[in-house]
C-alpha positions in Angstrom: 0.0 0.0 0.0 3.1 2.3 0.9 3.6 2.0 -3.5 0.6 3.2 -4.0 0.0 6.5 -1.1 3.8 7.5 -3.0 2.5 7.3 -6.4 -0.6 9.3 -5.4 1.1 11.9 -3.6 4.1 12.1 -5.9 2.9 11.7 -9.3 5.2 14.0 -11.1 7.4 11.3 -10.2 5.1 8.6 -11.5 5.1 10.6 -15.0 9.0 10.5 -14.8 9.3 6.9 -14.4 6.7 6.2 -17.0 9.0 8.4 -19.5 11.9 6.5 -18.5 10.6 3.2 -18.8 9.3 4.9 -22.5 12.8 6.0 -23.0 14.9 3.2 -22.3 12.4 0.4 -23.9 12.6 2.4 -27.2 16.2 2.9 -27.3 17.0 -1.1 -26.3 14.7 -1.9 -29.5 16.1 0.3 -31.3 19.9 -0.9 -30.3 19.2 -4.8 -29.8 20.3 -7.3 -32.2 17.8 -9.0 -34.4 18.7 -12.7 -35.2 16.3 -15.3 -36.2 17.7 -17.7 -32.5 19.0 -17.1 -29.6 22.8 -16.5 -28.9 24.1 -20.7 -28.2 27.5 -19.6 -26.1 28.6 -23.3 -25.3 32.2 -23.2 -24.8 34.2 -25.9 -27.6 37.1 -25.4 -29.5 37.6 -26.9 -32.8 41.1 -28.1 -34.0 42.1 -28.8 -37.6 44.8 -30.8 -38.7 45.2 -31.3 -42.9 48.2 -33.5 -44.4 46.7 -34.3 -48.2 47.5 -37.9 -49.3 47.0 -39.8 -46.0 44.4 -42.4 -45.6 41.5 -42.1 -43.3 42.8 -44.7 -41.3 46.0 -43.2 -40.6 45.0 -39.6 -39.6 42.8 -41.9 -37.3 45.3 -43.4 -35.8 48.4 -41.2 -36.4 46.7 -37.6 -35.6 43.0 -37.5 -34.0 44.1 -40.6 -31.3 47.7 -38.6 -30.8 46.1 -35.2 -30.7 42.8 -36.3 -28.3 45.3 -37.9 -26.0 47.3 -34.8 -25.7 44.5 -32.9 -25.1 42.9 -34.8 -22.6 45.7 -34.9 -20.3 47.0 -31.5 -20.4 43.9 -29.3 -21.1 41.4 -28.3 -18.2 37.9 -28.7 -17.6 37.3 -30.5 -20.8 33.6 -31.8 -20.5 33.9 -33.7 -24.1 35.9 -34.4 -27.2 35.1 -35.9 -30.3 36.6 -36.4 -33.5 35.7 -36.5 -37.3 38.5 -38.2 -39.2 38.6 -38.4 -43.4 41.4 -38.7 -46.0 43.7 -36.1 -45.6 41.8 -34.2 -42.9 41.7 -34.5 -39.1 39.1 -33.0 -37.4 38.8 -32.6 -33.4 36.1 -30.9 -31.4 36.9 -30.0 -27.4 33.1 -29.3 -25.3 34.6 -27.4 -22.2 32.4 -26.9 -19.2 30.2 -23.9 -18.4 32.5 -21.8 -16.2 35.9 -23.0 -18.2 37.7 -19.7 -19.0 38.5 -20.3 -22.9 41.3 -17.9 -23.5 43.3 -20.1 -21.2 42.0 -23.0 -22.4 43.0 -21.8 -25.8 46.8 -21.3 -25.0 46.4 -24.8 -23.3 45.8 -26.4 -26.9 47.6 -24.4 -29.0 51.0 -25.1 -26.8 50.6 -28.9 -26.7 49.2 -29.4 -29.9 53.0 -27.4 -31.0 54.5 -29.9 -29.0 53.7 -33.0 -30.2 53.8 -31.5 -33.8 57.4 -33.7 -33.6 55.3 -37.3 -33.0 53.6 -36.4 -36.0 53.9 -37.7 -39.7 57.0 -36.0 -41.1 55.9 -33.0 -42.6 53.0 -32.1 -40.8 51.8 -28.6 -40.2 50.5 -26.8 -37.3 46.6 -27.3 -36.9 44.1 -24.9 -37.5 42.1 -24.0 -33.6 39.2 -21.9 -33.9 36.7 -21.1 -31.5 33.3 -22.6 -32.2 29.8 -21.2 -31.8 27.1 -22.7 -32.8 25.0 -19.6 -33.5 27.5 -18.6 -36.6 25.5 -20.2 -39.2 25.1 -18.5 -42.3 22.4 -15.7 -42.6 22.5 -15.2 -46.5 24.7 -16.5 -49.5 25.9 -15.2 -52.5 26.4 -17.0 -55.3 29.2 -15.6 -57.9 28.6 -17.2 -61.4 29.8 -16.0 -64.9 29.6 -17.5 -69.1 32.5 -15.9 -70.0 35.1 -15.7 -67.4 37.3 -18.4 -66.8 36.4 -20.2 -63.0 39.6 -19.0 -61.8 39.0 -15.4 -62.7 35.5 -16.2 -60.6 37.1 -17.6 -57.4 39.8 -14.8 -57.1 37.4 -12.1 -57.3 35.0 -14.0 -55.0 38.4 -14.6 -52.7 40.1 -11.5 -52.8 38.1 -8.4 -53.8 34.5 -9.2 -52.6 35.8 -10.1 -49.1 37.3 -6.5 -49.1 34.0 -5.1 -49.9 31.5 -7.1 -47.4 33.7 -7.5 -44.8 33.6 -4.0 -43.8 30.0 -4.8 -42.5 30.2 -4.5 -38.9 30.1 -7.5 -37.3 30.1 -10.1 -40.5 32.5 -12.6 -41.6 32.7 -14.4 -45.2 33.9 -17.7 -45.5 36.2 -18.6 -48.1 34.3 -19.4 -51.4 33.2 -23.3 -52.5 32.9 -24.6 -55.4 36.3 -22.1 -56.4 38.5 -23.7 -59.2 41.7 -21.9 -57.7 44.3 -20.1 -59.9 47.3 -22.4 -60.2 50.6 -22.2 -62.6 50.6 -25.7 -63.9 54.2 -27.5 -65.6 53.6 -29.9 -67.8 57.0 -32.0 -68.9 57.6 -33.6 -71.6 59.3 -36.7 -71.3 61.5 -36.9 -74.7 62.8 -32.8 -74.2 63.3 -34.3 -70.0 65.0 -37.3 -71.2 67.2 -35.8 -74.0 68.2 -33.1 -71.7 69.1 -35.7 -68.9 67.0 -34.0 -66.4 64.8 -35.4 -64.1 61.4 -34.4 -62.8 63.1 -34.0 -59.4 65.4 -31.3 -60.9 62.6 -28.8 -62.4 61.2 -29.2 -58.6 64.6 -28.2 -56.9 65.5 -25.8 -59.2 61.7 -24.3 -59.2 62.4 -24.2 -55.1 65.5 -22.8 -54.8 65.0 -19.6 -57.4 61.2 -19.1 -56.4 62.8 -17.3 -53.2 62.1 -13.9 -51.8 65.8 -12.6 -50.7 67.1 -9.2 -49.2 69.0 -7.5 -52.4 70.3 -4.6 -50.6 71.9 -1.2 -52.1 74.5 -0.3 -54.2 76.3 2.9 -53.9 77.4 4.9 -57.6 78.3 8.5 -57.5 75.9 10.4 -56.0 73.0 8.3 -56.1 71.9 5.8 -53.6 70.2 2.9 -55.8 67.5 0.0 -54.3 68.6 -3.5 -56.3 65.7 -5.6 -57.1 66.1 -9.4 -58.1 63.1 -10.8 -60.2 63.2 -13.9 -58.5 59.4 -13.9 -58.2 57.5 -14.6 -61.1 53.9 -12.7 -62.2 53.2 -14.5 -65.7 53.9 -17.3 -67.6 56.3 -15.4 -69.4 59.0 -15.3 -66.8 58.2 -18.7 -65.2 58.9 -20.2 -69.3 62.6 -18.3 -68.5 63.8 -20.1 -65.5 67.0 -21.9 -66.1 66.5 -25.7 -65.0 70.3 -26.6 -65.2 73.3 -26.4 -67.1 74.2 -28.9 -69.5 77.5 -28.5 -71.9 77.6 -25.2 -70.8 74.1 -23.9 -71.7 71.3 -23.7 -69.6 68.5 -25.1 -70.1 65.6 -23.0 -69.5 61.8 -24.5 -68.3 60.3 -23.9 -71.8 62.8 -26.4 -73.4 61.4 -29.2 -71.4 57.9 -28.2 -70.4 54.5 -26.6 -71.0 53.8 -23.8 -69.2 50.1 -22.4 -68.8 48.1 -20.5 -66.2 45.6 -23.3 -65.4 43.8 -24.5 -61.9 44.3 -26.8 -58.9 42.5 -30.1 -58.9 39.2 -29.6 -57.8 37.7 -31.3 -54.5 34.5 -29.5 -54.5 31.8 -28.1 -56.9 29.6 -25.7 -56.8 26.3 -25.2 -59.5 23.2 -22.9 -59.6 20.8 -23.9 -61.9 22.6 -26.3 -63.6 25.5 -23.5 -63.8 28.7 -23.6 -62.5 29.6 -21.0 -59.9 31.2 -19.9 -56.7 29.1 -19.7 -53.3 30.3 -17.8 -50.0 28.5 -18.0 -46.9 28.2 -14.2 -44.5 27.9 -15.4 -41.0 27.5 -13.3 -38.1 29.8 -12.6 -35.7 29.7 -10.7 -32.1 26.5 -9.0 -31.0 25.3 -7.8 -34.8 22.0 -7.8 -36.0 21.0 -9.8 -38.8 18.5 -7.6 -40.4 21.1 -4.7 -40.2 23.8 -6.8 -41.7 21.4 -7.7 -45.1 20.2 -4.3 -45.1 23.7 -2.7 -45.3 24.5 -6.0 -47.9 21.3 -5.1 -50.0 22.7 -1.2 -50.1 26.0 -2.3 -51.0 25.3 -4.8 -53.7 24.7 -2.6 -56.6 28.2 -1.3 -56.0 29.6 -4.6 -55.8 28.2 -5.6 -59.0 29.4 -2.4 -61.0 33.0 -2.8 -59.2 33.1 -6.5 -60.3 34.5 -7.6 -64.1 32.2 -7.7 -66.6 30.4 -10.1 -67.5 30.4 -11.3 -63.5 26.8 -11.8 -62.0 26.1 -12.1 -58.1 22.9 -13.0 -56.6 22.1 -13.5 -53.2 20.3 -16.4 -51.8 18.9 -18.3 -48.5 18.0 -14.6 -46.3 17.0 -15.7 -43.2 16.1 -11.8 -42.5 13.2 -12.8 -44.7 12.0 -15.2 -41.1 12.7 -12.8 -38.9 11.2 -9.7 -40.5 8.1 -11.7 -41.0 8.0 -13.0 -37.3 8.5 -9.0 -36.3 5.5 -8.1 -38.7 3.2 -11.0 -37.0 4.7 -9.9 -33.7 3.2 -6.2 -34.2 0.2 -7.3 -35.9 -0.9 -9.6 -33.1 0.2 -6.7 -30.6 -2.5 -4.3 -32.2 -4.9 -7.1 -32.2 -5.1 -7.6 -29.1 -5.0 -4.0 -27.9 -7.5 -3.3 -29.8 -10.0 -6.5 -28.6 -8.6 -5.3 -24.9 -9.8 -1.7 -26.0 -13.2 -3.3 -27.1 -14.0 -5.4 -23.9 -13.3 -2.1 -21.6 -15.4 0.0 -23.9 -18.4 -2.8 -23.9 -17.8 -3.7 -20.1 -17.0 -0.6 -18.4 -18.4 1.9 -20.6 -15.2 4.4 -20.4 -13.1 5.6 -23.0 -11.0 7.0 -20.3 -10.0 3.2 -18.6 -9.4 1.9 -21.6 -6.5 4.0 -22.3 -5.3 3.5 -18.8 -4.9 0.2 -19.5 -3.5 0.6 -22.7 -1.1 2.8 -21.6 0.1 0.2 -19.1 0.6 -2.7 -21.7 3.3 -1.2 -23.8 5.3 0.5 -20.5 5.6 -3.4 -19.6 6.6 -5.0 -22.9 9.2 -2.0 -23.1 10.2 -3.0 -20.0 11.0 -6.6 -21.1 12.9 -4.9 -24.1 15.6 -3.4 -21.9 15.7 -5.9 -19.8 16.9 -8.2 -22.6 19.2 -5.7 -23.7 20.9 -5.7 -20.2 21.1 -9.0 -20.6 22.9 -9.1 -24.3 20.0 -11.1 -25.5 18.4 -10.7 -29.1 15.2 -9.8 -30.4 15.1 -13.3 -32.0 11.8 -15.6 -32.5 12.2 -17.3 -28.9 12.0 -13.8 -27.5 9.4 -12.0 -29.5 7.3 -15.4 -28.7 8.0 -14.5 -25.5 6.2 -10.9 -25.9 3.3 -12.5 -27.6 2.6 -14.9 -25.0 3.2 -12.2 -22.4 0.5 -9.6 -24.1 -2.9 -11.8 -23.4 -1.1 -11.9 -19.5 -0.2 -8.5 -18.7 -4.2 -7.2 -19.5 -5.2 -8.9 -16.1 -3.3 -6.7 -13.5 -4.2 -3.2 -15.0 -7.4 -4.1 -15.9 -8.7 -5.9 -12.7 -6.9 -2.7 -10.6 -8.7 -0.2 -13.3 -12.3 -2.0 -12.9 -12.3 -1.9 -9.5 -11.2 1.8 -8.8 -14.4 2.5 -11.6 -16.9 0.2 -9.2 -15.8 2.1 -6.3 -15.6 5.9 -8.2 -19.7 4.6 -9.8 -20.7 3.9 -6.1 -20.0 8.0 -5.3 -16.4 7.5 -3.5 -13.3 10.1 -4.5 -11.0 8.7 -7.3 -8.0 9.3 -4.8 -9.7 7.0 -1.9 -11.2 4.6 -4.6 -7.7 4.3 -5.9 -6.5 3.4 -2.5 -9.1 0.9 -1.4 -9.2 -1.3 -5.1 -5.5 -1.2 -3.9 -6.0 -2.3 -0.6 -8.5 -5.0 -1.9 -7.0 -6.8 -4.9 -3.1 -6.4 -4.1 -2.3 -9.4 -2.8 -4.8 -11.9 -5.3 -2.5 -10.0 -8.3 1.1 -10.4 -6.5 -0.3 -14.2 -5.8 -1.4 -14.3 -10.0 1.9 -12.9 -11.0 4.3 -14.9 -8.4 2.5 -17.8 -9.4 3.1 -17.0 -13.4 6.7 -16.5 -12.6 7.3 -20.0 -11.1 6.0 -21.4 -13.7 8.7 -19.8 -16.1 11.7 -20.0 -13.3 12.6 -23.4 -14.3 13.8 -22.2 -17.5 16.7 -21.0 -15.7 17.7 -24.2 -15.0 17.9 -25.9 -17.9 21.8 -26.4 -19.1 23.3 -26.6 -22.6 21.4 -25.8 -25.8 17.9 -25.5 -24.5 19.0 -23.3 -21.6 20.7 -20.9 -24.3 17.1 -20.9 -26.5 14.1 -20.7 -23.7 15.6 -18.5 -21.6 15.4 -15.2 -23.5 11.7 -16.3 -23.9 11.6 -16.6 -19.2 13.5 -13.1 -19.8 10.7 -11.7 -21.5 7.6 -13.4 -19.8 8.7 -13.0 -15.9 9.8 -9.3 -16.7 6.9 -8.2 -18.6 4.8 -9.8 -16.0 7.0 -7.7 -12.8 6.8 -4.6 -14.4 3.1 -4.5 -15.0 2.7 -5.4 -11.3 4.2 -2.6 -10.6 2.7 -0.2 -13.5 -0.7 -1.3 -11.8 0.4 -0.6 -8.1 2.2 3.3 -9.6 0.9 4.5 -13.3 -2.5 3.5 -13.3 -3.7 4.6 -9.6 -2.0 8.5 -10.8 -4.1 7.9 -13.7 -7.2 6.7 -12.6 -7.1 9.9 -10.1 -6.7 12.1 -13.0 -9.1 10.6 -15.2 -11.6 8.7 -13.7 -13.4 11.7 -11.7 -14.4 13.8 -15.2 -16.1 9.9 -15.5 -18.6 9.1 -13.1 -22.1 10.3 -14.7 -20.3 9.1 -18.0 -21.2 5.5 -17.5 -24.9 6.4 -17.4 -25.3 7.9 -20.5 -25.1 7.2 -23.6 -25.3 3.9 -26.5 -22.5 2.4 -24.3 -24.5 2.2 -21.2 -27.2 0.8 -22.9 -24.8 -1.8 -24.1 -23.3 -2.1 -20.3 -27.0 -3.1 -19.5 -27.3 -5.5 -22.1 -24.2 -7.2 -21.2 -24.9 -7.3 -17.1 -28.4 -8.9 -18.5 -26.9 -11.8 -20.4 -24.8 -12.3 -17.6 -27.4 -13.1 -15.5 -28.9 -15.3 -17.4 -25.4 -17.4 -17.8 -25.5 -17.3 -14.2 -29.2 -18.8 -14.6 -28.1 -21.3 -16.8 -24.6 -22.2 -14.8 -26.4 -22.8 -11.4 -29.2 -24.8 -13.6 -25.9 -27.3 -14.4 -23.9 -27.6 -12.0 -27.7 -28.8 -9.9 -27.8 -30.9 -12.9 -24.6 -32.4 -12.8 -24.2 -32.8 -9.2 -26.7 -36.1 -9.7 -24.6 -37.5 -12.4 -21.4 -37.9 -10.2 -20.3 -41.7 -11.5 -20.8 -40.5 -14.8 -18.6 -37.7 -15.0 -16.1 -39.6 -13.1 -16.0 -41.9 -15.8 -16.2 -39.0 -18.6 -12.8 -38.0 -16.6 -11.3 -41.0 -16.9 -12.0 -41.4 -20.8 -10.9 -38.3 -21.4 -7.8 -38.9 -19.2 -6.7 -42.3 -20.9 -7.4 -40.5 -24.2 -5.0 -37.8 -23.6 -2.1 -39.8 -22.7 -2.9 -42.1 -25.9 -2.6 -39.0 -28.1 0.2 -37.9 -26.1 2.0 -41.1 -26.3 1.9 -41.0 -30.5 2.7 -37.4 -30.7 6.4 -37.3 -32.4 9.3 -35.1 -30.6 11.4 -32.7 -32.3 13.5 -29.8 -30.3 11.6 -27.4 -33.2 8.5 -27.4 -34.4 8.1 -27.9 -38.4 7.9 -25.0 -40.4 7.5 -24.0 -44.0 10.8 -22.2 -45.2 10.2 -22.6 -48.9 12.7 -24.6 -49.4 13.6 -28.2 -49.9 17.0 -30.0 -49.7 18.2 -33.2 -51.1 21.0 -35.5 -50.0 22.1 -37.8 -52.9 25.0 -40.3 -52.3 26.6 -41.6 -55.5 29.0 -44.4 -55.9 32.3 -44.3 -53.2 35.3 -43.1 -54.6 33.7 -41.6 -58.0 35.7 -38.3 -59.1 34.4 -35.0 -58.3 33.8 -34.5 -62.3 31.3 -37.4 -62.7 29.4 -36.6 -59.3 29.0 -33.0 -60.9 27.8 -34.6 -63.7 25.3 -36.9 -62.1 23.9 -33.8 -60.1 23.7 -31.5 -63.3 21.4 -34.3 -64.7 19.5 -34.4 -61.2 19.0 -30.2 -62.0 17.7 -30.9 -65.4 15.3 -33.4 -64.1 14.2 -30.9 -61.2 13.9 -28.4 -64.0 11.5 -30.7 -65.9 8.8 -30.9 -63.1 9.0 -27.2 -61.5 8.1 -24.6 -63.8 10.8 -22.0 -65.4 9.0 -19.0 -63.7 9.5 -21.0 -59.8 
């Protein structure tokens, strides 16, 4: 009661925390990240080990057993590791626990994965650790295709020069591009020039080696001029790699065009990429740090049309897979359903209490506690994600019943001749306690959110944030703003209710509820005889309910429509990367043949 005598002797300072509430809830929504989940911040490392050529079996055994060993002995508070092991490639996930401190951890792998870099195969480089999040999935591609530049031409600009322009996106990073046929200076011998020569395959290589060198060249003082010597021991065409001498035989050197075809070709490919039957080049923008995803895409979107006229010609980029596209939409539903049910709450005050003036009370009090919520999970580095604006739609239908049981009863009292300050005081004194009891018990409900551990924890509890907030803050909305208001309001109101097409629908409505009363008393008399028989209605519906339950599948997410379908074909083990391109392209064309052109 102490809440409410304050907010009726001081309500300039009631108005001032309204307009602070106002303030800070529009400047958190303003500021907070928009993502389509929740931030998952489950500590795990990820370490990458590559030597090309050696078995499956042998990175098994030789580097993931070596390397998990290592790690399991000298790292601390490792919760899990696991390991995904394939020709040529080694890779090793760590799960720490919650409260590990990771920049130590870090340091941990990184110095004993250096030290056993000697028990490794000979030749082995040091592994790749990153630090892995599972929330930095991709939030839109772009696919880089073109019909008349060479692939190479493609994946350097996709590589090189587009990085330079996204990547200035605050908070974005682009992965390197797939499906990229990369630029590589291939030497092709031939064997009769080789063999004639007396020069082995092994000698190109040294020699290549030994002059493909960056060296210090130094200065050379002449008169009064101080000159820089430059060595062109690093090649930038074709030209100048077909005039490297290989060796000297008889006194003449041979040079790399006697005994070889040069040509500025590409690596062997391990992966490919196609869109629509196409070849081309996809990169993946993921975000990174506290970003928002719609602001990322928008600033992407501006940029594009400078991309495109700064890339060659002839070069076409489209972007594909927005998932702003899901989030904007969720926002849109999030606001629509807001301003449905203000509006049905506006109606039901209007029809039931017959006051204009109450309903915007208890308007007003509906968007001061969602705001609420909204800097509260800016505190709390959360995102406006869909966990969290499902949050604020389950939360609107709740926070109606504090301001508008307070309102109605501070209305019954002012109707029955009483002052709006004392009426304001006694529907305190009277239903206080029954709403802290309604919101408490709300809150349990949600606090064992805040228990949950690992993914799910990371996902609900935005959505606890939001509900238990939302629900606090219109408690005390109804115990502060809406007394001040219903003071200031209400008494320009009380021969208002009397008058008027709304009080003749007020009658109505007290009419028909009479008669429901009629009608409940006449069942509950009837029912009251027919004990066994609802007992055994109870039961029925009981055993049905845990039958339905029992065949009801389990998923963490429900099933959605994205628009979007995915295939996974396996082809024969072992075929080439060329024929499983082919037997996809023919997969395209027979896609083609049932979906229409214009889909």
């Amino acid at each position: 009661m102490w809440i409410v005598r304050y907010a009726l002797r001081r309500p300039y300072s009631i108005a001032a925390l309204a307009l602070l509430i106002l303030i800070a809830g529009v400047t958190s929504y303003l500021r907070l990240p928009v993502d389509v989940m929740p931030n998952v911040d489950i500590p795990s490392v990820k370490i990458l080990w590559i030597y090309n050529g050696l078995n499956a079996s042998e990175m098994a055994s030789k580097v993931s057993a070596r390397s998990e060993t290592a790690i399991m002995n000298n790292v601390d508070n490792v919760l899990e590791i696991s390991s995904l092991t394939v020709a040529g490639v080694s890779q090793i996930r760590v799960s720490f626990q919650p409260d590990v401190d990771i920049p130590k951890s870090l340091s941990q792998i990184t110095a004993i994965s250096q030290t056993i870099l000697k028990r490794m195969p000979q030749g082995m480089n040091p592994p790749q650790i990153i630090q892995y999040n599972q929330s930095r999935t991709p939030i839109i591609q772009l696919v880089i295709s073109s019909s008349t530049l060479p692939e190479s031409r493609v994946a350097d600009f996709a590589r090189l020069q587009l990085r330079s322009l996204v990547q200035s996106i605050p908070g974005v990073l682009m992965t390197l591009p797939y499906g990229a046929a990369d630029r590589q200076i291939m030497i092709d011998l031939k064997p009769e020039a080789i063999h004639a020569q007396g020069i082995t395959a092994a000698d190109v290589t040294r020699s290549l080696s030994t002059q493909n060198s960056t060296l210090p060249s130094g200065t050379i003082r002449e008169n009064e001029k101080d000159l820089q010597i430059t060595l062109n021991t690093g090649p930038d065409s074709v030209d100048y790699f077909n005039m490297f001498p290989i060796k000297s035989v008889n006194g003449r050197n041979v040079l790399l065009r006697d005994i070889a075809d040069v040509r500025d070709g590409t690596a062997l490919r391990t992966n490919v990429a196609r869109v629509n039957g196409e070849g081309a080049v996809i990169v993946s923008l993921i975000r990174i740090g506290n970003a928002s995803t719609l602001e990322i895409i928008r600033q992407l979107m501006e940029r594009l049309p400078e991309i495109r006229k700064a890339a060659p010609e002839g070069l076409e980029i489209s972007p594909i897979f927005d998932q702003s596209v899901f989030v904007s939409g969720a926002m849109k539903h999030i606001q629509s359903e807001i301003l449905i049910v203000g509006s049905l709450v506006a109606l039901a005050i209007v029809l039931f209490l017959g006051s204009w003036r109450a309903t915007l009370i208890v308007l007003t009090s509906i968007p001061l506690s969602l705001l609420s919520a909204v800097f509260v999970l800016h505190l709390t580095n959360n995102t406006l994600n869909l966990v969290s604006l499902g949050g604020l739609a389950l939360a609107i239908g709740i926070l109606v019943d504090n301001a508008l049981v307070e309102i109605e009863n501070i209305t019954r009292h002012v109707s029955e001749g009483m002052a709006s300050r004392d009426a304001a005081l006694k529907s305190a004194s009277e239903v206080a306690f029954p709403e802290l009891v309604s919101t408490l018990s709300t809150c349990v409900v949600f606090s064992p959110i805040f228990m949950l551990t690992g993914v799910s924890g990371f996902i609900f509890r935005p959505m606890a944030i939001v509900v238990m907030t939302s629900l606090l803050a219109s408690y005390l909305l109804s115990r502060t703003v809406v007394p001040c208001l219903a003071m200031l309001l209400i008494p320009r109101q009380t021969q208002e209710a009397s008058k008027g097409v709304l009080a003749a629908i007020h009658h109505q409505i007290e009419r028909l509820l009479a008669l429901a009363q009629r009608v409940l008393d006449f069942l509950l008399r009837f029912f009251q005889r027919l004990s066994f028989l609802t007992i055994v209605a109870v039961l029925c519906t009981i055993a049905v309910g845990v039958f339905t339950i029992s065949m009801l599948g389990r998923d963490f997410f429900p099933r959605t429509d994205a628009g979007l379908m995915r295939f996974y074909v396996r082809t024969t083990p072992g075929l080439r990367v060329e024929k499983t391109a082919e037997t996809f392209s023919d997969i395209q064309r027979a896609i083609r043949r049932v979906i229409p052109e214009e889909e």
